[in-house]
VOPAGU-2260 file (C-alpha; in pm, 1 decimal, decimal comma):
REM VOPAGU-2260
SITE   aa  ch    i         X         Y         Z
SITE  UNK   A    0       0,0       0,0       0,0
SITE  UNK   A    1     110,0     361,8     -56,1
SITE  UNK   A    2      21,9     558,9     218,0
SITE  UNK   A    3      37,4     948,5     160,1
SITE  UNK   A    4     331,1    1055,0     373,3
SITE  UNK   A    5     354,8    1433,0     351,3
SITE  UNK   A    6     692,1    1529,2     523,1
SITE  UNK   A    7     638,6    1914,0     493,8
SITE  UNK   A    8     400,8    1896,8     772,7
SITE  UNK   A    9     565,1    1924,9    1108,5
SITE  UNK   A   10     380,6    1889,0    1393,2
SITE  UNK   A   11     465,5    2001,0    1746,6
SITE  UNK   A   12     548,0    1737,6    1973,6
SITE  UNK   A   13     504,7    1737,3    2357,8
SITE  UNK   A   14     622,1    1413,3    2531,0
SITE  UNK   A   15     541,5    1332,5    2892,5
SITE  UNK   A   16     683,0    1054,5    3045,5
SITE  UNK   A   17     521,0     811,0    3324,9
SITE  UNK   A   18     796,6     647,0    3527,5
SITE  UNK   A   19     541,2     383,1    3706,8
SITE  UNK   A   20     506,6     254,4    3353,8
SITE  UNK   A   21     809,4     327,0    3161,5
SITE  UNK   A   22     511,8     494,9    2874,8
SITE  UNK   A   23     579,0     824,7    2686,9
SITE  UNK   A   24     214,9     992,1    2611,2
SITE  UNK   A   25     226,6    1254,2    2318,8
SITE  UNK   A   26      13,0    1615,8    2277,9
SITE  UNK   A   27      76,3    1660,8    1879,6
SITE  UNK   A   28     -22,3    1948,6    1723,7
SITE  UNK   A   29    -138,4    2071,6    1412,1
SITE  UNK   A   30     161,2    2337,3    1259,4
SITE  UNK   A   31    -107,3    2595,4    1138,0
SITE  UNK   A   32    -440,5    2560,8    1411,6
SITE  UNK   A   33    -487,0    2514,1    1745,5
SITE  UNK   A   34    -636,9    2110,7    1726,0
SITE  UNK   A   35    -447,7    1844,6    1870,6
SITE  UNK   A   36    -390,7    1486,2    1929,1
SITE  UNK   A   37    -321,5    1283,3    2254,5
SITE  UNK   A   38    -190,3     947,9    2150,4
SITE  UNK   A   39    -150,6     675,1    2476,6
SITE  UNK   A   40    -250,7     854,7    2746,4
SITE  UNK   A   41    -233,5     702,4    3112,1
SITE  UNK   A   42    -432,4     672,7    3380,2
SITE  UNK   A   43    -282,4     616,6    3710,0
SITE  UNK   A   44    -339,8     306,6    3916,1
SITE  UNK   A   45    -197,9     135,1    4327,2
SITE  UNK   A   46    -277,2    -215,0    4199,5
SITE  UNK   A   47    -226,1    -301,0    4525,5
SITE  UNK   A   48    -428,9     -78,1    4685,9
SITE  UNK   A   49    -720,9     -91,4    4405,2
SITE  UNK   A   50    -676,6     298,4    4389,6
SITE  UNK   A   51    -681,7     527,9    4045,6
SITE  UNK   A   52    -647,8     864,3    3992,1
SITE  UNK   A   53    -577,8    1090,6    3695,3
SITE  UNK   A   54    -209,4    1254,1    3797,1
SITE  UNK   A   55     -72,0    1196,4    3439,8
SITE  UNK   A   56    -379,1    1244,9    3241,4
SITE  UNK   A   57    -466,0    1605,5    3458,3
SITE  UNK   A   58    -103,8    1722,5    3312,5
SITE  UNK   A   59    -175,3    1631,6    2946,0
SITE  UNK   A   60    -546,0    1806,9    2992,2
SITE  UNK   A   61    -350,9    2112,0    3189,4
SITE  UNK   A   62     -97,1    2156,4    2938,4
SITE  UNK   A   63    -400,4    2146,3    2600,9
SITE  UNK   A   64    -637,7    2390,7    2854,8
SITE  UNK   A   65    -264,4    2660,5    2908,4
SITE  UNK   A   66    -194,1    2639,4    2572,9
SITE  UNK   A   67    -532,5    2692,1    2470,8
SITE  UNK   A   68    -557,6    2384,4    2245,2
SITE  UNK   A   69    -847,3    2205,7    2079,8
SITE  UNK   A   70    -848,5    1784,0    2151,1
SITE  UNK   A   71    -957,0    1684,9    1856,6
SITE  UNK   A   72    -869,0    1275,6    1850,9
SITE  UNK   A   73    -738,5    1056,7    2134,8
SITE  UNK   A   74    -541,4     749,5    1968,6
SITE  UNK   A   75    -483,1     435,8    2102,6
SITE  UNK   A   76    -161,4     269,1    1875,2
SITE  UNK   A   77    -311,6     -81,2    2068,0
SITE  UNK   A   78    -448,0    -244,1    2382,7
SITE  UNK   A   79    -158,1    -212,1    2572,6
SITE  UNK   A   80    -105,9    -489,0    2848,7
SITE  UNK   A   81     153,0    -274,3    3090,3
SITE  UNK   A   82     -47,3      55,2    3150,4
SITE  UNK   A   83    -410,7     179,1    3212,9
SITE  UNK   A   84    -539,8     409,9    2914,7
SITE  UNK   A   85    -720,8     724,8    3098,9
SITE  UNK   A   86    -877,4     783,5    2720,2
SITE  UNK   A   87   -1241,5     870,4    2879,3
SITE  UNK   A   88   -1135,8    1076,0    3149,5
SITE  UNK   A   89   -1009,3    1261,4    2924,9
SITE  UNK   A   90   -1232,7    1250,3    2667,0
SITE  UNK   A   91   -1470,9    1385,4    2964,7
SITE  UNK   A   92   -1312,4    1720,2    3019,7
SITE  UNK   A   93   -1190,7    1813,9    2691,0
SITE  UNK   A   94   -1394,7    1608,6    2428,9
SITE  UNK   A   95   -1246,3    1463,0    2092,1
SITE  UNK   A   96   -1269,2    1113,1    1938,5
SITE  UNK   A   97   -1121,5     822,2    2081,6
SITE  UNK   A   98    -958,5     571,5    1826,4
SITE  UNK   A   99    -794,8     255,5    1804,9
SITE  UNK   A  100    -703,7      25,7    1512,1
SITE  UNK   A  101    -992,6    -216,1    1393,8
SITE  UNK   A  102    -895,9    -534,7    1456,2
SITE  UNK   A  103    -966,5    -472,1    1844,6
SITE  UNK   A  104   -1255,1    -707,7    1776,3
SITE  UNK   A  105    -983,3    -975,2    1796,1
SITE  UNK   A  106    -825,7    -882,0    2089,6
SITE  UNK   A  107   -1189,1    -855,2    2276,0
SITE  UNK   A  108   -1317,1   -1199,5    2178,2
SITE  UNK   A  109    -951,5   -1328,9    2281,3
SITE  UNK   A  110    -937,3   -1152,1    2633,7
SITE  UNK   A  111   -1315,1   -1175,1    2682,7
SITE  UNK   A  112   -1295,2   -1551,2    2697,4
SITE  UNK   A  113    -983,0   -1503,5    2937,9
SITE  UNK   A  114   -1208,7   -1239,3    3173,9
SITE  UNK   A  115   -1491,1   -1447,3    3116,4
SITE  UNK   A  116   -1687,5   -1126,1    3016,9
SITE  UNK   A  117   -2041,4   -1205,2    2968,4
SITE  UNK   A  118   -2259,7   -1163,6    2639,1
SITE  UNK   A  119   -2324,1    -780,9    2769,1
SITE  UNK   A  120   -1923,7    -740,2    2684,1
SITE  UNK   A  121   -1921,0    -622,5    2312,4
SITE  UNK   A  122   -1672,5    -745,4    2129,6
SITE  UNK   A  123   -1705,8    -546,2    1808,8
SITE  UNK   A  124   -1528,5    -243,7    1910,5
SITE  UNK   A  125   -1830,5       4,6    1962,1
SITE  UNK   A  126   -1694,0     115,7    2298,2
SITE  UNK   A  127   -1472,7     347,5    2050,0
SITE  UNK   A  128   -1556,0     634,1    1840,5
SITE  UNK   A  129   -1338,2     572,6    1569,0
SITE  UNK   A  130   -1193,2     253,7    1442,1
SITE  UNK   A  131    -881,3     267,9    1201,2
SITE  UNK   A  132    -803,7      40,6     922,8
SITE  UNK   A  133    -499,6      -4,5     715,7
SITE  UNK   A  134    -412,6     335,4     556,5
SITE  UNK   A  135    -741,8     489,9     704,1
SITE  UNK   A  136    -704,2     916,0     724,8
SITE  UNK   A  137    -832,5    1149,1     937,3
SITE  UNK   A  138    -783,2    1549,1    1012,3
SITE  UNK   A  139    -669,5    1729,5    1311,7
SITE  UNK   A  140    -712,3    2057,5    1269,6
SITE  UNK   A  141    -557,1    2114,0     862,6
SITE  UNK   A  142    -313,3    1832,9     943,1
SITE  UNK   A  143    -400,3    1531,1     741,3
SITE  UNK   A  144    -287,9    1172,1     947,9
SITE  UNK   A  145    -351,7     831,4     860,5
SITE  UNK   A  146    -318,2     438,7    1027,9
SITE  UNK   A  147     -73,1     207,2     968,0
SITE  UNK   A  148    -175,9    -148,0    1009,1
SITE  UNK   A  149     129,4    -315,5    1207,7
SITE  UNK   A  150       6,8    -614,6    1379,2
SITE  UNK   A  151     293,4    -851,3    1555,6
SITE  UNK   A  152     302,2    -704,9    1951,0
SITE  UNK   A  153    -102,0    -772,9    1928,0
SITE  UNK   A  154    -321,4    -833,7    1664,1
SITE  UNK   A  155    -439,2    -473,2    1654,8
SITE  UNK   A  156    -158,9    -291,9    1662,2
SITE  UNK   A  157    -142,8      34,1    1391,2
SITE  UNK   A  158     106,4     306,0    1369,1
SITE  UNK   A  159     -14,5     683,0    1323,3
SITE  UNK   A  160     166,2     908,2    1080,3
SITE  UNK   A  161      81,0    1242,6    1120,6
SITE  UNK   A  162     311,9    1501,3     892,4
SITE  UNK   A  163     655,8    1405,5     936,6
SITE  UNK   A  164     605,6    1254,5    1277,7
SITE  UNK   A  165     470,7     870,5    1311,1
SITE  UNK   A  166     401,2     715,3    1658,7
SITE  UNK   A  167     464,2     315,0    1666,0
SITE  UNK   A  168     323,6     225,5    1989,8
SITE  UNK   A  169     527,8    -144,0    2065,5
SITE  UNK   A  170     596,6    -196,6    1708,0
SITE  UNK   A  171     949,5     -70,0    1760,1
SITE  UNK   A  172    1168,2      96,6    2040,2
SITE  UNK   A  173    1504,2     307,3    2040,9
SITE  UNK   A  174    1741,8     177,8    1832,7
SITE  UNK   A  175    1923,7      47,9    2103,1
SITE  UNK   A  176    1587,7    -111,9    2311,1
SITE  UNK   A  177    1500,3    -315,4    1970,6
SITE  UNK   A  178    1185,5    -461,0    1924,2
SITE  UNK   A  179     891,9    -523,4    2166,7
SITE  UNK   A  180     779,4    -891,3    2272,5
SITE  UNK   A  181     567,0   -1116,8    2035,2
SITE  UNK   A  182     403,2   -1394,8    2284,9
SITE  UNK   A  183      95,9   -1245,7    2412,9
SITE  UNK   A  184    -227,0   -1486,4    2262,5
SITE  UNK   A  185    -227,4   -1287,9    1895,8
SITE  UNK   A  186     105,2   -1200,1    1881,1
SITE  UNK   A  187     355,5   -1332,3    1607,6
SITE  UNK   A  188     764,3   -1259,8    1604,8
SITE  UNK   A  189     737,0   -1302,4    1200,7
SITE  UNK   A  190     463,8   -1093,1    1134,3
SITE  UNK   A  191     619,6    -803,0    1423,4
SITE  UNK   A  192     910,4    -839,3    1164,2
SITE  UNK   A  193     712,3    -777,6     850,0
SITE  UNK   A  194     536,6    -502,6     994,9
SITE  UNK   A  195     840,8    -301,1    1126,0
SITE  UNK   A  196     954,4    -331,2     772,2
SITE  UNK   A  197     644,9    -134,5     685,8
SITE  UNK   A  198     767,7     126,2     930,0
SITE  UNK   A  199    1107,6     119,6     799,2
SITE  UNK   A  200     983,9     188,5     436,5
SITE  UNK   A  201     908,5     576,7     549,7
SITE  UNK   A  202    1072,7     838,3     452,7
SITE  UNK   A  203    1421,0     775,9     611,7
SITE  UNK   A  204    1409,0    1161,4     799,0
SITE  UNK   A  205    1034,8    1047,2     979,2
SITE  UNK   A  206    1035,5    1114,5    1332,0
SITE  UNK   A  207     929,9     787,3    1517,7
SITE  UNK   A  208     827,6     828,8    1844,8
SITE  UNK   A  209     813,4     556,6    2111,9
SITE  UNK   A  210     538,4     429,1    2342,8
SITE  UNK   A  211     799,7     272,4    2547,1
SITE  UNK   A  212    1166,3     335,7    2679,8
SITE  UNK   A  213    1328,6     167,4    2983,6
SITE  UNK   A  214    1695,3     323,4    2958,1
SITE  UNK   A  215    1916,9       7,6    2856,7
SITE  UNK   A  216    2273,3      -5,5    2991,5
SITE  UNK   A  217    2175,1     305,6    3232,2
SITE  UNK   A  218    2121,7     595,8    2974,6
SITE  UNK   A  219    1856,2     853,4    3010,6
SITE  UNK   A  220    1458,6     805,1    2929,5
SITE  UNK   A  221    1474,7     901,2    2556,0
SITE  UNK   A  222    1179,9     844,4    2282,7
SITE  UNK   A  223    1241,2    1013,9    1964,4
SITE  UNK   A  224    1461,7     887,3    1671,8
SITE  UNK   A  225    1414,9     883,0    1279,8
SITE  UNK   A  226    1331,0     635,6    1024,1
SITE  UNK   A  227    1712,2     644,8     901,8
SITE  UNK   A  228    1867,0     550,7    1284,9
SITE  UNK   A  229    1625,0     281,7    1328,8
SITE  UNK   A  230    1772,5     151,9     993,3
SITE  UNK   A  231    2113,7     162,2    1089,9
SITE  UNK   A  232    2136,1      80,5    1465,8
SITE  UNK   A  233    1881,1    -106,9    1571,6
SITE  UNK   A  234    1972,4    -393,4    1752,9
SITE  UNK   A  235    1690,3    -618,5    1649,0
SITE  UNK   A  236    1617,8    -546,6    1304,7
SITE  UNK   A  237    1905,0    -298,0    1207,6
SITE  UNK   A  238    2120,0    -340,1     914,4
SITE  UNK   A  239    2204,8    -722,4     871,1
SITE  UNK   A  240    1949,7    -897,1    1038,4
SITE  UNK   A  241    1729,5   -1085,3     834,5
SITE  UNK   A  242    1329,5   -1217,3     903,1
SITE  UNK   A  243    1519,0   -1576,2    1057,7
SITE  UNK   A  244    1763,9   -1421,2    1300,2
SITE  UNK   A  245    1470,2   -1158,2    1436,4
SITE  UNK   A  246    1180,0   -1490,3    1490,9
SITE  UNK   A  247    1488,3   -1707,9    1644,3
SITE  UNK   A  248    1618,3   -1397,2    1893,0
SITE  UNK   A  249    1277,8   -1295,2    1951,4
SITE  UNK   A  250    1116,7   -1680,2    1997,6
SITE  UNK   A  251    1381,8   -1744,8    2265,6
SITE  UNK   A  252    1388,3   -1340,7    2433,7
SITE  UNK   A  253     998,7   -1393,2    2497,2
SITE  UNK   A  254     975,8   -1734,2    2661,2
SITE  UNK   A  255    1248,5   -1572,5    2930,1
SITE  UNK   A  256    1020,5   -1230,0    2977,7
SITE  UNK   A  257     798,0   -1222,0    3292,5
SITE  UNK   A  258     403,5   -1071,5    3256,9
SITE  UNK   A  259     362,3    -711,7    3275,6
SITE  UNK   A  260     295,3    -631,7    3644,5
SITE  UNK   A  261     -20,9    -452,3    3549,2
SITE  UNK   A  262    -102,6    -689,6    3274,1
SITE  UNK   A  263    -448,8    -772,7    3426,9
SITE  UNK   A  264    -635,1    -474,1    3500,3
SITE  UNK   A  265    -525,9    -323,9    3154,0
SITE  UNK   A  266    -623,8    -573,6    2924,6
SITE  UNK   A  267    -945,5    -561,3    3094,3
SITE  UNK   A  268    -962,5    -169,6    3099,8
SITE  UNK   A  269    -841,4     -76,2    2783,5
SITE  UNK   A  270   -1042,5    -353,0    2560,7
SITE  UNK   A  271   -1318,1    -153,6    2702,6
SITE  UNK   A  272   -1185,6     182,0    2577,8
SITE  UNK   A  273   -1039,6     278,7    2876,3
SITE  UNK   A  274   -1348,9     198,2    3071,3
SITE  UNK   A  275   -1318,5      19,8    3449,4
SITE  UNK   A  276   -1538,6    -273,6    3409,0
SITE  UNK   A  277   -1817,4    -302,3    3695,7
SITE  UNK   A  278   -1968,3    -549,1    3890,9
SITE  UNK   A  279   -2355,6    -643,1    3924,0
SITE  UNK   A  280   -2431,5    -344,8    4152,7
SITE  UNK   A  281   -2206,3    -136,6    3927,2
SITE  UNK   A  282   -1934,7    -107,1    4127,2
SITE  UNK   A  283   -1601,0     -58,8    3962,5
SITE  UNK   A  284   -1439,8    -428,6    3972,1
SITE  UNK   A  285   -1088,1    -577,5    3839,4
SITE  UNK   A  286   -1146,7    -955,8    3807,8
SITE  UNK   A  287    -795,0   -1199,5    3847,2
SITE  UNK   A  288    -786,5   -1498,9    3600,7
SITE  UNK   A  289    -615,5   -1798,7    3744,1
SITE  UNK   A  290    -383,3   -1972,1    3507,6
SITE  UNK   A  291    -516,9   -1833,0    3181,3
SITE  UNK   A  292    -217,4   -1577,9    3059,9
């Protein structure tokens, strides 16, 4: 597919960083209005306590209300299995569209079996406003964007290209971070492969920014690079590693990698939209599968 890159369009990039989750949410806005994106936002959560609150997603919404922004879209890359998305809370004070890739249908029939969610679960993605398919625009503000389908991490995974900037979720970290993991039910070290190679094939100056960074060998948090330096350095699927050395390094990484500690209350939060599921009085309620991940 030929997707219609347009690298004259720059957008302004804010990242902010959450160090409970190692994620990097994004304000991008359009060069020439005042409308904006939030892509993986995160809500807050003491697991241990069974406490949430909004710390991270009140600086995103203080930062759009300072600036005197417009939230126009709020863009899920995935379901994302290590943090809570805090897409309706936001959604709530500032409005805008909330959007994830289409094949979440996948991921909800696949998790709703693990939850054991009952027939009042939809599993055909309606608790979104918006659901992306391969190449699929949209506008934020004058700023034309459009999805990347890049399944591999989960079967739903899609990149978002937006000018000159494109923001790949798991598909890919820093150069020297590599790849993300390809073993959660849906997931596929191969196909992670082929679709990174879709990534690759942009522009080589693209700015790629990262969902995740966790600082290997020490360095700072960093989570911008460019098409080009992923080409070059990365250690996964950089310059002279084929398809059969990423499946074999990747195959054998994976089976050593523990479950994300917060692994259970996002998948079932995030399927949802970012909604906490509830109980029969309509209490907020986490359930804990036994054996089933």
């Amino acid at each position: 597919m030929n997707y219609p890159v347009n690298m004259r369009i720059k957008p302004q990039v804010q990242a902010f960083f959450d160090e409970a989750t190692n994620t990097i949410s994004y304000i991008v806005k359009d060069p020439t209005s005042n409308s904006c994106a939030i892509v993986d936002s995160v809500m807050d959560i003491d697991y241990a306590a069974g406490r949430i609150t909004y710390d991270h997603a009140d600086e995103l919404i203080h930062q759009i209300q300072t600036q005197g922004l417009k939230l126009e879209w709020v863009i899920e890359t995935h379901v994302h299995a290590d943090h809570l998305s805090a897409a309706p809370y936001i959604q709530e004070k500032l409005g805008g569209k909330i959007g994830i890739g289409s094949k979440i249908s996948i991921v909800q029939d696949t998790f709703g079996k693990v939850f054991n969610e009952g027939t009042e679960f939809q599993r055909d993605g309606s608790q979104f406003d918006q659901l992306f398919g391969d190449g699929d625009t949209y506008m934020i503000g004058n700023m034309p964007a459009f999805a990347m389908y890049t399944p591999g991490h989960t079967p739903a995974c899609m990149v978002h290209v937006m000018g000159d900037a494109a923001f790949v979720g798991d598909t890919l970290f820093m150069p020297d971070g590599g790849s993300a993991r390809a073993d959660f039910p849906g997931g596929n070290a191969a196909t992670l492969y082929d679709s990174i190679q879709k990534v690759l094939a942009l522009p080589d100056a693209t700015r790629l920014f990262m969902c995740h960074d966790y600082g290997p060998g020490g360095r700072d948090i960093q989570w911008e690079t460019t098409v080009a330096e992923e080409k070059a350095n990365n250690i996964h699927v950089g310059v002279g590693k084929t398809k059969e050395d990423f499946v074999k390094f990747r195959t054998e990484r994976d089976a050593q990698l523990a479950m994300p500690k917060l692994i259970i209350p996002s998948l079932q939060v995030n399927m949802r939209a970012g909604e906490v599921p509830t109980d029969n009085d309509g209490n907020p309620m986490l359930k804990v599968p036994v054996n089933q991940l």
